[in-house]
N, CA and C atoms as a LAMMPS dump frame, in Angstrom:
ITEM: TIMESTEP
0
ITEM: NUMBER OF ATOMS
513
ITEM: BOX BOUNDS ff ff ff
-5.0000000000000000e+02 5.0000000000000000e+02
-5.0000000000000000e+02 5.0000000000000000e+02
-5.0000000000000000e+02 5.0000000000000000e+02
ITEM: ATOMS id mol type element x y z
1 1 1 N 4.425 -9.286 13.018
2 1 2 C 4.635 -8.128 13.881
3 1 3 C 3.33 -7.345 13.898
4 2 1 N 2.87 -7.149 15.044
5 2 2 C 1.459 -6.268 15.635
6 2 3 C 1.804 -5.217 15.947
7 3 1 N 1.77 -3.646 15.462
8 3 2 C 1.67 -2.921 16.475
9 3 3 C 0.172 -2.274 16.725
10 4 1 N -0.392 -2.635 17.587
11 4 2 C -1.447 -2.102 18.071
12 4 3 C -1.767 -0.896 18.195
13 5 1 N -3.261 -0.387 17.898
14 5 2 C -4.097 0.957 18.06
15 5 3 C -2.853 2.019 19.229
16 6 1 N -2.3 2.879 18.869
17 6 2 C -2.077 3.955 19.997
18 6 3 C -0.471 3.684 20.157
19 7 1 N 0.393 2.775 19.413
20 7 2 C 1.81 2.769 18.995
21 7 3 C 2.006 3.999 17.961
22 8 1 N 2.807 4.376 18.538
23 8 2 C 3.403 5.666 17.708
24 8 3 C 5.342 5.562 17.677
25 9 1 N 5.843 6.05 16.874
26 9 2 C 6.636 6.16 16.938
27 9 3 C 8.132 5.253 16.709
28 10 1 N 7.163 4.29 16.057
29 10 2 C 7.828 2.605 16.379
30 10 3 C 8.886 2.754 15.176
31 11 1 N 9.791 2.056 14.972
32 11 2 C 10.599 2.039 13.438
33 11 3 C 10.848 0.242 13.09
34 12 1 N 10.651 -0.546 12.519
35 12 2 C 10.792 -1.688 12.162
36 12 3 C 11.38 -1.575 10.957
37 13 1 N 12.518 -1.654 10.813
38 13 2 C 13.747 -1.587 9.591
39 13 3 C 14.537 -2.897 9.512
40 14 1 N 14.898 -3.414 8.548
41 14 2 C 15.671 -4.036 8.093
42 14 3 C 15.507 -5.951 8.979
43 15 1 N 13.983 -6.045 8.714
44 15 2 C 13.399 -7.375 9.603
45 15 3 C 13.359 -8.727 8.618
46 16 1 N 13.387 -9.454 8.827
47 16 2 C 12.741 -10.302 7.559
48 16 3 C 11.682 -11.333 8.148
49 17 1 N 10.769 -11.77 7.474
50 17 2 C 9.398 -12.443 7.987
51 17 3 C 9.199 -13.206 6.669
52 18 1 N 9.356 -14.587 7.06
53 18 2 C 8.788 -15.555 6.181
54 18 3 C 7.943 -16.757 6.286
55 19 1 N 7.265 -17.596 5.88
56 19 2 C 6.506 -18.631 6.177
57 19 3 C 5.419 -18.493 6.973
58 20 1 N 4.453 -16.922 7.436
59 20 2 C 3.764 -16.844 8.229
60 20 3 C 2.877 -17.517 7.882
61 21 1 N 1.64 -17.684 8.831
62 21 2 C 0.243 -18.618 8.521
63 21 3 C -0.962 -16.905 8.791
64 22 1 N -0.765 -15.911 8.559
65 22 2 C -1.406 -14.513 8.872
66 22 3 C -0.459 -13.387 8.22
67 23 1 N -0.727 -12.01 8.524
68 23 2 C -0.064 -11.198 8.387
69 23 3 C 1.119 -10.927 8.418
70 24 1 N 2.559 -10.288 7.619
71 24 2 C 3.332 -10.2 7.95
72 24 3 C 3.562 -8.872 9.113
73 25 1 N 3.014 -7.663 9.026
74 25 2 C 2.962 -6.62 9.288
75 25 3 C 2.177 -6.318 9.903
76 26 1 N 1.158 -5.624 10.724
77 26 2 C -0.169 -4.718 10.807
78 26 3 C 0.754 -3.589 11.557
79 27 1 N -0.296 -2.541 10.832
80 27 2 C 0.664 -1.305 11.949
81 27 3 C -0.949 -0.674 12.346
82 28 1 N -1.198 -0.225 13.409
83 28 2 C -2.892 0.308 14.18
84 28 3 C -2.465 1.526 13.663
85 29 1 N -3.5 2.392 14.156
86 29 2 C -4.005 4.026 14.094
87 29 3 C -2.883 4.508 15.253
88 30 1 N -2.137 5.384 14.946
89 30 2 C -1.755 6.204 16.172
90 30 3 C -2.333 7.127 17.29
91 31 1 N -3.637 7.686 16.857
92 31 2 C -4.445 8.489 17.626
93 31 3 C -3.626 9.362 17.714
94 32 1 N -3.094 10.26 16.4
95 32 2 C -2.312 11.41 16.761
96 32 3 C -1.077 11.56 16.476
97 33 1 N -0.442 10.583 16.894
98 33 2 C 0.781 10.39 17.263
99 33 3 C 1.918 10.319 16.453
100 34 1 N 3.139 10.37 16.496
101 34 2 C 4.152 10.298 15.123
102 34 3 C 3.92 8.777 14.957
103 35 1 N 4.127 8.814 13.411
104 35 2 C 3.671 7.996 12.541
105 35 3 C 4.738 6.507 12.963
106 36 1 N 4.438 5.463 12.383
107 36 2 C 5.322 4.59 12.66
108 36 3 C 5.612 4.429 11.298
109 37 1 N 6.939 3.654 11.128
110 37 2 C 7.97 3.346 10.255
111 37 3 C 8.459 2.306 9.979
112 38 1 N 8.009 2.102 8.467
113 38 2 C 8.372 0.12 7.813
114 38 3 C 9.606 0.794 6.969
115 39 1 N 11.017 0.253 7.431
116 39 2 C 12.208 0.546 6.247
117 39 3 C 12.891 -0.67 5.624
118 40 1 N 12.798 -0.775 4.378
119 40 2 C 14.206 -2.133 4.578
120 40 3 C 13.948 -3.625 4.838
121 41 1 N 12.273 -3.788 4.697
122 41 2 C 12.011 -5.276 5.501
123 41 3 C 11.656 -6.217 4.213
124 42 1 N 11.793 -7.47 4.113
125 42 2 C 12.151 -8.27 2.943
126 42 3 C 10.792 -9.752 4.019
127 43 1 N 9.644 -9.871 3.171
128 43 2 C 8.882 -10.527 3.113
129 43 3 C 8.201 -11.302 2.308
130 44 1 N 7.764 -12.903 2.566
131 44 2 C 7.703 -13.216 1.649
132 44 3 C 6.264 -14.452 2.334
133 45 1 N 5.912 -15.523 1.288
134 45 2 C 5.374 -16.603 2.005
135 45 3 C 4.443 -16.503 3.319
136 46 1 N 3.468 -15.551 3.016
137 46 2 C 3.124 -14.891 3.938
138 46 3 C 1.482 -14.957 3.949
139 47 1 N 0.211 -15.571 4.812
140 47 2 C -1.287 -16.218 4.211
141 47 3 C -2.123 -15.16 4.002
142 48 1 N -1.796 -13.929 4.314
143 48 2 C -2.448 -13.131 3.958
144 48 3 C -2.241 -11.603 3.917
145 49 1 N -2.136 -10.322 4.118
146 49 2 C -1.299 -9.494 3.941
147 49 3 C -0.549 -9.278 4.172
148 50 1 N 0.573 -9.161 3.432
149 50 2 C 2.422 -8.801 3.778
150 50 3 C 2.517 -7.327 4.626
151 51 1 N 2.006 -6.635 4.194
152 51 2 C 1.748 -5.373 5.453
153 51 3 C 0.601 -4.47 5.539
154 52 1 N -0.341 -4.378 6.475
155 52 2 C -1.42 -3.593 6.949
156 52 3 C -1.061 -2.369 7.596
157 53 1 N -1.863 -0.751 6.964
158 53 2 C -2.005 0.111 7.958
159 53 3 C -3.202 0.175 8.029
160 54 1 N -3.531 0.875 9.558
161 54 2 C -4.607 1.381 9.593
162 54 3 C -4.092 2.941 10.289
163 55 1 N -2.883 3.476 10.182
164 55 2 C -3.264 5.082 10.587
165 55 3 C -2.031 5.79 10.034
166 56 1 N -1.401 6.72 10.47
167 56 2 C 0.111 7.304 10.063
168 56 3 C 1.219 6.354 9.634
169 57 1 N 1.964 6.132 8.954
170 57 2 C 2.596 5.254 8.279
171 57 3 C 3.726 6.031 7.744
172 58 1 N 5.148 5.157 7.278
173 58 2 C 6.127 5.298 6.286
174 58 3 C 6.357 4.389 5.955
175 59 1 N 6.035 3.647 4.455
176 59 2 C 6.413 2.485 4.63
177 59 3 C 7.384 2.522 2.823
178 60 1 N 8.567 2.494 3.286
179 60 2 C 9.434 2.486 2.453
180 60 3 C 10.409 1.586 2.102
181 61 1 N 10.789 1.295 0.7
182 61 2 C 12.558 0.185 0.768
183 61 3 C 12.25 -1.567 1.011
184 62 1 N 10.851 -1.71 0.511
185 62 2 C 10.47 -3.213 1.357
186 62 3 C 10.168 -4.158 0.089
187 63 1 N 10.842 -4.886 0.521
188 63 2 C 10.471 -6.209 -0.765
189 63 3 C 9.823 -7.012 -0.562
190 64 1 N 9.018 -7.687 -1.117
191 64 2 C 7.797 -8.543 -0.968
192 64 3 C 7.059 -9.31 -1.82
193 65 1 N 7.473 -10.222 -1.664
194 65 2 C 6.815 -11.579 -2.914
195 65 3 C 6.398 -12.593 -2.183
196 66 1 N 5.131 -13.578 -2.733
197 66 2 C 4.624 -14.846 -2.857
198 66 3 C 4.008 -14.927 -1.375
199 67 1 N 2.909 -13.802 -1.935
200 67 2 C 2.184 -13.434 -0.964
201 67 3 C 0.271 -14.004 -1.053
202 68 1 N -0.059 -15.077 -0.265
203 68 2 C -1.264 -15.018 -0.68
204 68 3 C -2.375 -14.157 -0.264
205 69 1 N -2.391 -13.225 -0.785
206 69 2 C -3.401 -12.088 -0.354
207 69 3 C -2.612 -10.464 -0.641
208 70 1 N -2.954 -9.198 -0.442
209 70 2 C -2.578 -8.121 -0.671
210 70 3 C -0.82 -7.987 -0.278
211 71 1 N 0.028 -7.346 -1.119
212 71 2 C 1.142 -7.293 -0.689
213 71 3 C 1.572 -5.781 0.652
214 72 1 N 0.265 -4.57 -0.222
215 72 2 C 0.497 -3.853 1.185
216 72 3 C -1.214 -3.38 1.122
217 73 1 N -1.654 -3.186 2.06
218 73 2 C -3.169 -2.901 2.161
219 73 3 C -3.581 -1.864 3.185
220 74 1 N -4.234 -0.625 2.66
221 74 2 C -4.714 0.29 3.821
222 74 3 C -6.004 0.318 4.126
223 75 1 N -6.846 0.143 5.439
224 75 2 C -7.651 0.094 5.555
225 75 3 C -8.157 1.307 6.684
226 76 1 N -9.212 1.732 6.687
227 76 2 C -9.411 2.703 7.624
228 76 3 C -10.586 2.319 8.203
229 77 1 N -11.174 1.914 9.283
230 77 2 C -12.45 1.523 10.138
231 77 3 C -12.851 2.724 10.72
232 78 1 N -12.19 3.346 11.065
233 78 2 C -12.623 4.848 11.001
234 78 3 C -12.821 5.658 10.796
235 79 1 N -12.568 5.98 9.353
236 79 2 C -12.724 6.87 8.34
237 79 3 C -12.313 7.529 8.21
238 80 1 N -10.836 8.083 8.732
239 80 2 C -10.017 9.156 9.016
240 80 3 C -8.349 8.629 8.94
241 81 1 N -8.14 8.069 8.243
242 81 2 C -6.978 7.679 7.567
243 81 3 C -5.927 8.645 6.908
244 82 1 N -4.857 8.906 7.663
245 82 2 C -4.066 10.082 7.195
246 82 3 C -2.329 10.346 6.952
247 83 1 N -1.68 10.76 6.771
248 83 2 C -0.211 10.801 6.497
249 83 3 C 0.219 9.646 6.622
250 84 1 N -0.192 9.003 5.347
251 84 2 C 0.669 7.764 4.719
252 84 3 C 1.044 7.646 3.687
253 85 1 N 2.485 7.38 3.767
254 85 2 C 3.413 7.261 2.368
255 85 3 C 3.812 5.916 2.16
256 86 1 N 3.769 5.721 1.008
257 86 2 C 4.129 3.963 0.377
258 86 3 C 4.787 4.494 -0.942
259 87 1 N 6.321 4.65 -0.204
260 87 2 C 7.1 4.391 -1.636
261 87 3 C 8.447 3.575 -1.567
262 88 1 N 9.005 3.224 -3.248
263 88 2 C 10.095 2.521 -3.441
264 88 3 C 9.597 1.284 -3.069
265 89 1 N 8.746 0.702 -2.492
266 89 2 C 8.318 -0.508 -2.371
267 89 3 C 8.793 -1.679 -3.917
268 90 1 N 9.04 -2.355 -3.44
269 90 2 C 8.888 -3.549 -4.831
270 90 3 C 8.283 -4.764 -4.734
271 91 1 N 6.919 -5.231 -5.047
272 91 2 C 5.931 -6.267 -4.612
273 91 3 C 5.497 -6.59 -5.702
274 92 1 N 5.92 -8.492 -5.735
275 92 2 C 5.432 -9.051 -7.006
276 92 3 C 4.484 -10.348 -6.336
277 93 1 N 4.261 -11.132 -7.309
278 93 2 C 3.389 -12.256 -6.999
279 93 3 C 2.97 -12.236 -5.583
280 94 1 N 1.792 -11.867 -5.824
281 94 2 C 0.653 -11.854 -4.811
282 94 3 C -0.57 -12.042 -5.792
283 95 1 N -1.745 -12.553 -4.508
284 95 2 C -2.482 -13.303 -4.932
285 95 3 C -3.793 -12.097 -4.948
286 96 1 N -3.793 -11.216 -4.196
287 96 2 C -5.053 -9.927 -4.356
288 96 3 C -4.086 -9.177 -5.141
289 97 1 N -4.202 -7.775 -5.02
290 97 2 C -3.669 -6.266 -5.5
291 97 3 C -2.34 -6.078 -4.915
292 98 1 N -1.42 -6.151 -5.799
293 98 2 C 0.083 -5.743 -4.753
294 98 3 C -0.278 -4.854 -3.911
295 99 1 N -0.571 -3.274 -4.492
296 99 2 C -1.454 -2.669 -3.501
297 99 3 C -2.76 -2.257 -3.468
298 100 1 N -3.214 -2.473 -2.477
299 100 2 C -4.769 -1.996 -2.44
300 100 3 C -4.928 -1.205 -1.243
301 101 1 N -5.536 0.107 -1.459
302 101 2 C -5.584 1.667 -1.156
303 101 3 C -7.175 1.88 -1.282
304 102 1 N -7.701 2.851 0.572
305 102 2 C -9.212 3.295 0.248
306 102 3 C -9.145 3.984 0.682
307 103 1 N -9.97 5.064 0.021
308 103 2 C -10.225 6.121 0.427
309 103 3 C -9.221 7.285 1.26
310 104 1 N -8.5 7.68 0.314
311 104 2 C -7.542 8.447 -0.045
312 104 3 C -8.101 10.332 -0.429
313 105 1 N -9.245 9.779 -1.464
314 105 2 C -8.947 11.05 -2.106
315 105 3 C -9.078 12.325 -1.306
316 106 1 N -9.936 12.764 -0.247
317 106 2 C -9.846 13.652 0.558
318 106 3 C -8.896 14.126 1.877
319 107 1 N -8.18 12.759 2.126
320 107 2 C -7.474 12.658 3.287
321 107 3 C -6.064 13.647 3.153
322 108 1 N -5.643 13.739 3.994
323 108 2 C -4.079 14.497 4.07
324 108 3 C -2.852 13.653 4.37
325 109 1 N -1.948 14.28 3.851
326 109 2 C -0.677 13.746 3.472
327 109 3 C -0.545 12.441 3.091
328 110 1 N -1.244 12.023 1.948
329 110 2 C -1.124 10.5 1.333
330 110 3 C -0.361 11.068 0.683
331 111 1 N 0.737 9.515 0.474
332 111 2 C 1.612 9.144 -0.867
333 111 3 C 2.092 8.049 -1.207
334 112 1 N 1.34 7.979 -2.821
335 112 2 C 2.003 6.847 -3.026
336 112 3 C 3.124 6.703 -4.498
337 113 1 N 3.776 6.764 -4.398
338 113 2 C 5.179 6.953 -5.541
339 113 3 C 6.139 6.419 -5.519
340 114 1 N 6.664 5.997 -6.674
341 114 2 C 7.731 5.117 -6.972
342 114 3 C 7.798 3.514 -6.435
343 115 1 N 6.91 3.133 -6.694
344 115 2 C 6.559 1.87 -6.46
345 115 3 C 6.845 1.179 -7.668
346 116 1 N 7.668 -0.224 -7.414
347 116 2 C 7.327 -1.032 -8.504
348 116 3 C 6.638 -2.304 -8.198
349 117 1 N 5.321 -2.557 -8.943
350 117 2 C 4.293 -3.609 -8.36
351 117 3 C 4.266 -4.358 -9.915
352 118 1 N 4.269 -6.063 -9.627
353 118 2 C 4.645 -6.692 -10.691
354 118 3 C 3.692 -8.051 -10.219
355 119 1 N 2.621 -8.213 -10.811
356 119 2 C 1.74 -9.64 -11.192
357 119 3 C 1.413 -9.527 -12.744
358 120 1 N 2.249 -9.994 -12.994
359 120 2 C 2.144 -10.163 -14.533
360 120 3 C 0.73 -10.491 -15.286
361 121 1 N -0.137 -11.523 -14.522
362 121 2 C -0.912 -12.045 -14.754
363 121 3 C -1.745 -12.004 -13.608
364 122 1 N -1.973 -10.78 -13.213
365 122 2 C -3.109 -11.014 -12.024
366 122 3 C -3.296 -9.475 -11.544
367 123 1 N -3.288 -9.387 -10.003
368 123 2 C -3.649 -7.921 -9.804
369 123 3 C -2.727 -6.706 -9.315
370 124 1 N -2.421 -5.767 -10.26
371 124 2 C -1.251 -4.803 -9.675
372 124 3 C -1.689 -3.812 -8.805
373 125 1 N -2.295 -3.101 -8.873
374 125 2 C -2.932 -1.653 -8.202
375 125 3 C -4.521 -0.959 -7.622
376 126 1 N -4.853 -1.112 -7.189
377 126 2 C -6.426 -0.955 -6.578
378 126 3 C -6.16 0.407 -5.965
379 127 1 N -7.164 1.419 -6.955
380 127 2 C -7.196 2.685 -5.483
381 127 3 C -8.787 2.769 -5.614
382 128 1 N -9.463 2.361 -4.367
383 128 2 C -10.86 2.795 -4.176
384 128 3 C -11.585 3.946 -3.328
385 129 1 N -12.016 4.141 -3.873
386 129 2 C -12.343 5.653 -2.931
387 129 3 C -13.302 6.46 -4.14
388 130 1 N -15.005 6.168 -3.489
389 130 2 C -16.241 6.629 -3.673
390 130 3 C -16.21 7.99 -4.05
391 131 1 N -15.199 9.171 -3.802
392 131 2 C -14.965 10.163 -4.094
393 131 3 C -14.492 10.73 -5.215
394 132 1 N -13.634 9.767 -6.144
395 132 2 C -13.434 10.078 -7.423
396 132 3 C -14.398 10.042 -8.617
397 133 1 N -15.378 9.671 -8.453
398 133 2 C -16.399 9.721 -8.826
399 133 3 C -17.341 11.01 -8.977
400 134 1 N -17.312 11.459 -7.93
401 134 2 C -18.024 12.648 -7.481
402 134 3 C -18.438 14.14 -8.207
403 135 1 N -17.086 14.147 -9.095
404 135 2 C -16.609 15.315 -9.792
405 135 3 C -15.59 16.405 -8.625
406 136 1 N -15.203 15.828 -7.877
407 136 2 C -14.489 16.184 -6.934
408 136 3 C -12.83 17.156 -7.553
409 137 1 N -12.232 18.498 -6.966
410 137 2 C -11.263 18.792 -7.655
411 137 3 C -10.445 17.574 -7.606
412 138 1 N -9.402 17.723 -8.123
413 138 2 C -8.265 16.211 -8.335
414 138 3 C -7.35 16.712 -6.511
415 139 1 N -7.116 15.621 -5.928
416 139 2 C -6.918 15.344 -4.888
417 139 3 C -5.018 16.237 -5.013
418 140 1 N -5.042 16.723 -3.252
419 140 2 C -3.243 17.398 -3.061
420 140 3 C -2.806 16.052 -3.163
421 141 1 N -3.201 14.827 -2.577
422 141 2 C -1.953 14.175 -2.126
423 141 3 C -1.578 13.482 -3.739
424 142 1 N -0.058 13.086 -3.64
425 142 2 C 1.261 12.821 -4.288
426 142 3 C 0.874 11.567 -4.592
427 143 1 N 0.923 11.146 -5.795
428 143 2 C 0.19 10.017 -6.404
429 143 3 C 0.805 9.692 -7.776
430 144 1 N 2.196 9.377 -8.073
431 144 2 C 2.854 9.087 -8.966
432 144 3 C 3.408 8.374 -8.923
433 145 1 N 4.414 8.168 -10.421
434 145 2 C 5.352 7.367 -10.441
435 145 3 C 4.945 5.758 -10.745
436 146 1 N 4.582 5.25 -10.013
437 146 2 C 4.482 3.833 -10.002
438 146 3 C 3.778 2.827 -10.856
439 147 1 N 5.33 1.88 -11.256
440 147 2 C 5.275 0.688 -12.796
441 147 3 C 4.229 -0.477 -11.933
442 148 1 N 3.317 -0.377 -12.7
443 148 2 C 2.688 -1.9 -12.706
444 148 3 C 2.323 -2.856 -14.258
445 149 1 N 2.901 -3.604 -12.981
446 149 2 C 2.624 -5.123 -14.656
447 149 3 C 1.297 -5.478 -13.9
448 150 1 N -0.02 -5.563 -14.313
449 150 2 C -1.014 -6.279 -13.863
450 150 3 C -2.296 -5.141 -13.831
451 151 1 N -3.236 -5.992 -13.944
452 151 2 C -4.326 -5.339 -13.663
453 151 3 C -4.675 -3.62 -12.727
454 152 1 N -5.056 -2.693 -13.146
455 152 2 C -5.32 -1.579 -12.686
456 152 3 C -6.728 -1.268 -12.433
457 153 1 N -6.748 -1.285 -11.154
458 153 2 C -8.586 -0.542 -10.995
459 153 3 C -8.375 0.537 -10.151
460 154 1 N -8.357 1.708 -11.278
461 154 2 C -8.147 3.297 -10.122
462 154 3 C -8.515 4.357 -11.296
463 155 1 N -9.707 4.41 -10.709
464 155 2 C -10.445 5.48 -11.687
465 155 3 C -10.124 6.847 -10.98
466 156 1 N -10.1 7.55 -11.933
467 156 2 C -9.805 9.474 -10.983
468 156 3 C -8.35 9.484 -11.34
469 157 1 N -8.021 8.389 -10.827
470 157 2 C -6.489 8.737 -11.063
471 157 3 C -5.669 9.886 -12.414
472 158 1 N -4.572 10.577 -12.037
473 158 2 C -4.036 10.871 -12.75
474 158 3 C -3.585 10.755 -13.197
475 159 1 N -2.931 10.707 -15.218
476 159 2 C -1.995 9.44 -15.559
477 159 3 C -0.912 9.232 -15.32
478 160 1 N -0.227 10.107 -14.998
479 160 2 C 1.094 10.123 -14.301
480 160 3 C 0.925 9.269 -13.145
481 161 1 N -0.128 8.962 -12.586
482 161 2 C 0.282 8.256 -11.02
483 161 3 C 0.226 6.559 -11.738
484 162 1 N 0.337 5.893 -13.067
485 162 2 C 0.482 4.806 -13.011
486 162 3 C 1.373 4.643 -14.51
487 163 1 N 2.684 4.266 -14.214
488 163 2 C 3.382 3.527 -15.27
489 163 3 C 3.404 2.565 -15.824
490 164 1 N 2.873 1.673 -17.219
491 164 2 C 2.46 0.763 -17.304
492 164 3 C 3.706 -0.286 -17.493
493 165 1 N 3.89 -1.363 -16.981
494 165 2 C 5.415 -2.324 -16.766
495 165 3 C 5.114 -3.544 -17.61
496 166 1 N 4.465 -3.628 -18.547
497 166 2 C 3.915 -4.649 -19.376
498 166 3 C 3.786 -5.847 -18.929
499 167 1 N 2.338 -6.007 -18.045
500 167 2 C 1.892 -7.423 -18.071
501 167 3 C 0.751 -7.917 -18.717
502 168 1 N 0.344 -8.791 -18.891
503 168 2 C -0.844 -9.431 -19.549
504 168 3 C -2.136 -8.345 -19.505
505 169 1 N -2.419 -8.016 -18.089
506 169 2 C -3.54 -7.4 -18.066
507 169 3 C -3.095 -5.773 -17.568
508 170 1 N -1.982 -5.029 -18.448
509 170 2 C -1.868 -3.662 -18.135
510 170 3 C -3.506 -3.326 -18.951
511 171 1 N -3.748 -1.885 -18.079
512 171 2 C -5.077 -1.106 -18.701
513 171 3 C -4.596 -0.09 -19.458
């Protein structure tokens, strides 16, 4: 499922997507617009990210395993990446970062909470963003909650925003 640059408003709930040879998901930038909406969707077997944003987002309630590549991934080409929430999600075996998150720390209305992300033996959580570094105050947006079994690379972070779910390579 594509929704392209300048879709707003879309709701994709309760879908299921399996055996793709690409993406399960991409959702574009809205340019503004009310955010679009992942509820309820159960993905799996999928060649490379199980779901992409690139702008306003809800992406909640979604299950997702045996994924080769990121289970949910935000990317911004524009640098202005904003009111996106990723919670209750549950994403295991994948082959990158269940999730992998950039450049966050200045943006508005991010959230990511109550997630449970599970690679026992590989990669759970990626938040990158050049700004935590900085000495920057600690960021508004909502950044808790969430168990990972697997590898953690998210410096800045606060410790509350990562629960450790005991896998091989918790940090």
């Amino acid at each position: 499922i594509y929704l392209y640059d300048g879709a707003q408003g879309n709701i994709i709930r309760h879908t299921v997507i399996h055996d793709v040879d690409a993406q399960g998901i991409r959702i574009g930038d809205t340019f503004g617009g009310e955010e679009n909406t992942l509820f309820g969707n159960v993905i799996w077997d999928v060649d490379n990210q199980a779901i992409e944003t690139r702008g306003p987002s809800i992406i909640q309630n979604n299950l997702i395993f045996s994924v080769d590549g990121y289970g949910i991934h935000t990317s911004d080409q524009e640098g202005v990446i904003s009111d996106v929430v990723i919670s209750f999600n549950t994403i295991l075996d994948t082959t990158e970062y269940a999730i992998a998150v950039y450049e966050w720390w200045s943006q508005e209305g991010m959230v990511l909470a109550n997630n449970a992300l599970c690679n026992p033996t590989g990669l759970g959580l990626y938040y990158g963003d050049h700004e935590t570094d900085t000495g920057l105050e600690p960021t508004d947006n909502l950044i808790t909650n969430n168990v990972v079994c697997g590898y953690v690379d998210a410096s800045g972070l606060p410790p509350e925003a990562v629960l450790l779910g005991g896998g091989f390579y918790d940090y």
